[in-house]
MIFI-899869 format. One record per residue: residue in one letter; z, x, y of N, C-alpha, C, O in turn. Coordinates in steps of 0.02 Angstrom, whole numbers, padded with zeros to 5 digits, always signed. Atoms other than C-alpha are relative to their C-alpha. Example, Ala and Ser with C-alpha at 12.3 -4.5 7.8 and 13.67 -1.06 7.14 Angstrom:
<recs>
a+00000+00045-00059+00390+00615-00225+00000+00045+00060+00033+00097+00059/s-00003-00042-00059+00357+00684-00053+00037-00039+00055+00045-00014+00110/
</recs>
This chain:
<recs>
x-00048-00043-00033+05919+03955+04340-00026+00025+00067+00005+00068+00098/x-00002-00010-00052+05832+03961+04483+00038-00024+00079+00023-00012+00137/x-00056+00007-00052+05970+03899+04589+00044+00073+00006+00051+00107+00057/x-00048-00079+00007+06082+04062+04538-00086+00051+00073-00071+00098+00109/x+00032-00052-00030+05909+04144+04638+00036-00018+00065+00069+00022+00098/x-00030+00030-00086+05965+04023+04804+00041+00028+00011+00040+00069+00057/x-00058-00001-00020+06122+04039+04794+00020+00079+00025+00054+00093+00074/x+00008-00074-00036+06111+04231+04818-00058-00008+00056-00031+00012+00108/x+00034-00005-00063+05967+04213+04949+00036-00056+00041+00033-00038+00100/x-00020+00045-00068+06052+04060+05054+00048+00019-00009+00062-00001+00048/x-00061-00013-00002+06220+04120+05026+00049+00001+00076+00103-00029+00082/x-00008-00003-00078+06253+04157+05223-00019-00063+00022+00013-00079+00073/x+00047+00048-00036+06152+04010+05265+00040-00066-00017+00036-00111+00025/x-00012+00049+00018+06246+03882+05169+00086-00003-00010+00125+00039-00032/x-00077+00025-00032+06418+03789+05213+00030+00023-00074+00000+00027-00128/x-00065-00009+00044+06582+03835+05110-00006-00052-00058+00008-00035-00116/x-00032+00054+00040+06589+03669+05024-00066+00001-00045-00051-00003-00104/x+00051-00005+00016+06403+03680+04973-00019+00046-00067-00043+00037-00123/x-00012-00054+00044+06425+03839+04905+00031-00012-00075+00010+00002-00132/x-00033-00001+00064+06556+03791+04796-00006-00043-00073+00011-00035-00131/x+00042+00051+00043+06467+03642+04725-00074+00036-00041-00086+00028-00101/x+00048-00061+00032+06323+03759+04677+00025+00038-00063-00006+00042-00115/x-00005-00033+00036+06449+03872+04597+00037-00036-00066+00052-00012-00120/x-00034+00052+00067+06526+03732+04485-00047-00032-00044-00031-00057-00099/x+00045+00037+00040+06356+03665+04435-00020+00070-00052-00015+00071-00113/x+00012-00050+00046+06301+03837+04377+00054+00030-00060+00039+00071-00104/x-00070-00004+00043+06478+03846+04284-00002-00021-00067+00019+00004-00119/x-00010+00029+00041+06439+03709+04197-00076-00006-00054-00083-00031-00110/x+00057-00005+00031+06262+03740+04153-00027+00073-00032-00075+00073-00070/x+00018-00046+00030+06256+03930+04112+00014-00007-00074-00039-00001-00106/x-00023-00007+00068+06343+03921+03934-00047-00058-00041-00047-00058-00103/x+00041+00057+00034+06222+03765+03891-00081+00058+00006-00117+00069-00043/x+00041-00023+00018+06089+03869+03939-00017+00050-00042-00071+00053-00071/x+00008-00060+00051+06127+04040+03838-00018-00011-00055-00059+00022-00087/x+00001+00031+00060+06151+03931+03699-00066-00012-00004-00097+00034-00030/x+00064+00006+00009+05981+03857+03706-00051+00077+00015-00111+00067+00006/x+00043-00050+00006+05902+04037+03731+00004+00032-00051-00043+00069-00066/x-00028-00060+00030+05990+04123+03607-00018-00046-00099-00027-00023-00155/x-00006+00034+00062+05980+03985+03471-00044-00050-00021-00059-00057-00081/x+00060+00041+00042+05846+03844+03469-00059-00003+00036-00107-00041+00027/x+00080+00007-00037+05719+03897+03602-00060+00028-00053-00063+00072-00095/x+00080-00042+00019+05546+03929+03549-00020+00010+00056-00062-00032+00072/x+00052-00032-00041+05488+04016+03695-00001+00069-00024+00036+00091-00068/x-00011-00087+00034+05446+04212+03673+00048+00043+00058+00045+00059+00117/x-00064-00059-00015+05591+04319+03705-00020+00051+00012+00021+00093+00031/x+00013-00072-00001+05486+04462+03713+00018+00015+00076+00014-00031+00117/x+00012-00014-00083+05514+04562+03892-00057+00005+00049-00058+00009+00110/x+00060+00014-00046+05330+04551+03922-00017-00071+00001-00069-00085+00029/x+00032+00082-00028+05310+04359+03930+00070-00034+00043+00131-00026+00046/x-00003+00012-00048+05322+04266+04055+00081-00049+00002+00116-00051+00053/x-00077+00016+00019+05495+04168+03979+00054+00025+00030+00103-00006+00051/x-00041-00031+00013+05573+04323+04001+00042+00017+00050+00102+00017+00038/x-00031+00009-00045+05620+04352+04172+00053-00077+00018+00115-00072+00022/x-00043+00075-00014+05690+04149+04211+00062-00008-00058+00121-00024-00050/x-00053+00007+00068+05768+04151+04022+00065+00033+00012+00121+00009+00005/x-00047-00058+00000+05863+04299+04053+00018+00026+00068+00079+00039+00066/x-00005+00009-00068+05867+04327+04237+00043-00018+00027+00095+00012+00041/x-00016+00056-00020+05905+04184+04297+00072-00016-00025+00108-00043+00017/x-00077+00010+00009+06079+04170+04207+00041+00069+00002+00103+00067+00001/x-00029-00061-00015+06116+04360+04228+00023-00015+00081+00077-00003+00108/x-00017+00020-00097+06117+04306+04426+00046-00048-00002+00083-00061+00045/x-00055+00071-00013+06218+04166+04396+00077+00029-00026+00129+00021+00007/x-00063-00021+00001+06351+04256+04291+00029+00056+00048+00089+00069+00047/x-00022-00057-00045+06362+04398+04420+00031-00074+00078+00082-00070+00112/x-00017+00058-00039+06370+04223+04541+00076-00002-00016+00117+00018+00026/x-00050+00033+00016+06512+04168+04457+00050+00058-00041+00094+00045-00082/x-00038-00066+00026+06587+04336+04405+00041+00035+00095+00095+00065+00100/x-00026-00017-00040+06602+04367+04606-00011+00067-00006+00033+00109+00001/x+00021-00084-00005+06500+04533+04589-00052+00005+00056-00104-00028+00054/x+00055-00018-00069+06407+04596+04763-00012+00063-00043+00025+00087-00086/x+00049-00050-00016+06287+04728+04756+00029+00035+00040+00082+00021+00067/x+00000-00028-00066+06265+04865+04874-00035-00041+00060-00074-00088+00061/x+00053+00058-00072+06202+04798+05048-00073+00021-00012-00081+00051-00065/x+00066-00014+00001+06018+04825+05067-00027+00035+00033-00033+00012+00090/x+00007-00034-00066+05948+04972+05154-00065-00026+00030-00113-00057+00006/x+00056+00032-00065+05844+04938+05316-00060+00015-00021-00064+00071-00046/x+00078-00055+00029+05663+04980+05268-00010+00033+00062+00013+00006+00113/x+00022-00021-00039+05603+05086+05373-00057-00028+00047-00084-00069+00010/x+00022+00028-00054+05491+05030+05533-00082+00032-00019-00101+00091-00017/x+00084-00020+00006+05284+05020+05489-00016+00054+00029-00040+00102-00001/x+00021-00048-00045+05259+05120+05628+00049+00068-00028+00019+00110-00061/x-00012-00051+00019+05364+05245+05587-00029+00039-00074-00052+00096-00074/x+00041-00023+00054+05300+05275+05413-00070-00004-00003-00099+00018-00052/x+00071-00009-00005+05132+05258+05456-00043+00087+00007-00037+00122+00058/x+00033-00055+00002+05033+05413+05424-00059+00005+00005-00087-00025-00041/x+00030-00009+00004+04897+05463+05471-00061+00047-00045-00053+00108-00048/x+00019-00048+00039+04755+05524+05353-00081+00007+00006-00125-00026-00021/x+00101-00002-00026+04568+05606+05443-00007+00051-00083+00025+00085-00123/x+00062-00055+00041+04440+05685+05332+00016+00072+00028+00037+00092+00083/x+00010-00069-00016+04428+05858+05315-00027+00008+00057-00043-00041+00090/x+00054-00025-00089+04338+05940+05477-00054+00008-00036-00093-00036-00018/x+00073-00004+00016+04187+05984+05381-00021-00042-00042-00073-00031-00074/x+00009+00087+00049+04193+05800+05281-00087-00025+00037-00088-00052+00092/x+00057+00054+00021+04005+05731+05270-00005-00044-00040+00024-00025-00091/x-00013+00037+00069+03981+05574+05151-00056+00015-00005-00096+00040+00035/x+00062-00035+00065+03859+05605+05022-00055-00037+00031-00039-00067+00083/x+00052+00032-00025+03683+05531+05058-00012-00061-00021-00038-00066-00076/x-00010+00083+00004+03688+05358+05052+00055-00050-00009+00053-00108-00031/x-00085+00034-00021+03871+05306+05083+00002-00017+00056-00002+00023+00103/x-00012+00035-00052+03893+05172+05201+00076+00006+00029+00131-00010+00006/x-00077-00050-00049+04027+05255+05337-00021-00082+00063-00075-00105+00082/x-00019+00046-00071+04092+05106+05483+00046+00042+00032+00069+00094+00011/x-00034-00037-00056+04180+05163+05614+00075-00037+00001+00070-00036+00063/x-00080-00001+00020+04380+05104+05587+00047-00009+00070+00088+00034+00086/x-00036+00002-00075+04454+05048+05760+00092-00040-00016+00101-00100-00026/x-00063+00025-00018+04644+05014+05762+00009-00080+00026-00019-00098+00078/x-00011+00055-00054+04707+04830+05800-00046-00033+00009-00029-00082+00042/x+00068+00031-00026+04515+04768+05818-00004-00018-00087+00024+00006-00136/x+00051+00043+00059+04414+04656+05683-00054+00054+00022-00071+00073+00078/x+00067-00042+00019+04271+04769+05620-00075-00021+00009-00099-00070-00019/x+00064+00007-00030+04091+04787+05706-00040+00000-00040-00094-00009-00013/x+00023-00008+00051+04022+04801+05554+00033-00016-00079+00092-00032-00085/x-00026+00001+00034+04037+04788+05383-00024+00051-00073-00083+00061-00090/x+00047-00037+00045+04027+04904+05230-00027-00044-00062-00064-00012-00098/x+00020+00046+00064+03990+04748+05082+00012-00053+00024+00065-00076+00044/x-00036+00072-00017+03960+04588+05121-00031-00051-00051-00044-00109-00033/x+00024+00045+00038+03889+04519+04948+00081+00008-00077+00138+00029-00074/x-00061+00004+00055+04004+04504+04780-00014+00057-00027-00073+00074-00032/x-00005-00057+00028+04049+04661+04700-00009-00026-00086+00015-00076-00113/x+00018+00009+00051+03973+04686+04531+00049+00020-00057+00072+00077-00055/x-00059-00023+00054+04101+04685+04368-00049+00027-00036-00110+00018-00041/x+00049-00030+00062+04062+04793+04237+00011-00028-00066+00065-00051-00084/x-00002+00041+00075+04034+04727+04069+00051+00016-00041+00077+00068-00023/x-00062-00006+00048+04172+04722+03930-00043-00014-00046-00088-00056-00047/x+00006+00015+00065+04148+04752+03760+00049+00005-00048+00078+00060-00052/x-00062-00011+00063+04278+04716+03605-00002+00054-00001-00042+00088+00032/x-00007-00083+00040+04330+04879+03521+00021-00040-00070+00034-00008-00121/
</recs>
């Protein structure tokens, strides 16, 4: 059912006649697929595996496709720059004694670096 994803993202993008061939294939293939989800798949149905989105998804988009249901439009995100915030250290911020501090230049690749070997995992043990 990842066509039902296209067909909502190219929707603008793709000719009238195109369209409608899209919405006749998914016509004819949603009810074949429910059936096989609902009745002789063995994949896991649960909502945490990975099945579960495409299984179920994927033909929810298609019947809203073929149901002729829009959404709201999408609001604008807001502009990086504008949400960008800035955040200094306290005024009387020292790092502790032996914390590697670089200097943080805007827009520039860094003169330095604070790690440049592999960071160590910490061990796991069963419970």
């Amino acid at each position: 059912m990842i066509l039902a994803f296209a067909y909502d993202l190219c929707f603008d993008a793709w000719p009238a006649d195109f369209r409608k061939a899209v919405r006749d294939r998914l016509a004819e293939e949603l009810p074949m697929l429910l059936r096989y989800l609902t009745c002789t798949s063995h994949a896991n149905n649960h909502p945490c595996s990975n099945y579960y989105g495409p299984g179920y998804g994927g033909p929810a988009v298609a019947a809203l496709v073929l149901h002729n249901a829009k959404g709201p439009a999408p609001v604008k995100p807001v502009a990086a720059v504008e949400s960008l915030k800035l955040i200094a250290p306290e005024a009387n911020y020292t790092p502790g004694e032996g914390v590697p501090v670089a200097d943080f230049v805007s827009d520039k690749l860094p003169g330095q670096w604070l790690c440049t070997g592999r960071l160590s995992t910490p061990c796991r043990t069963r419970v």
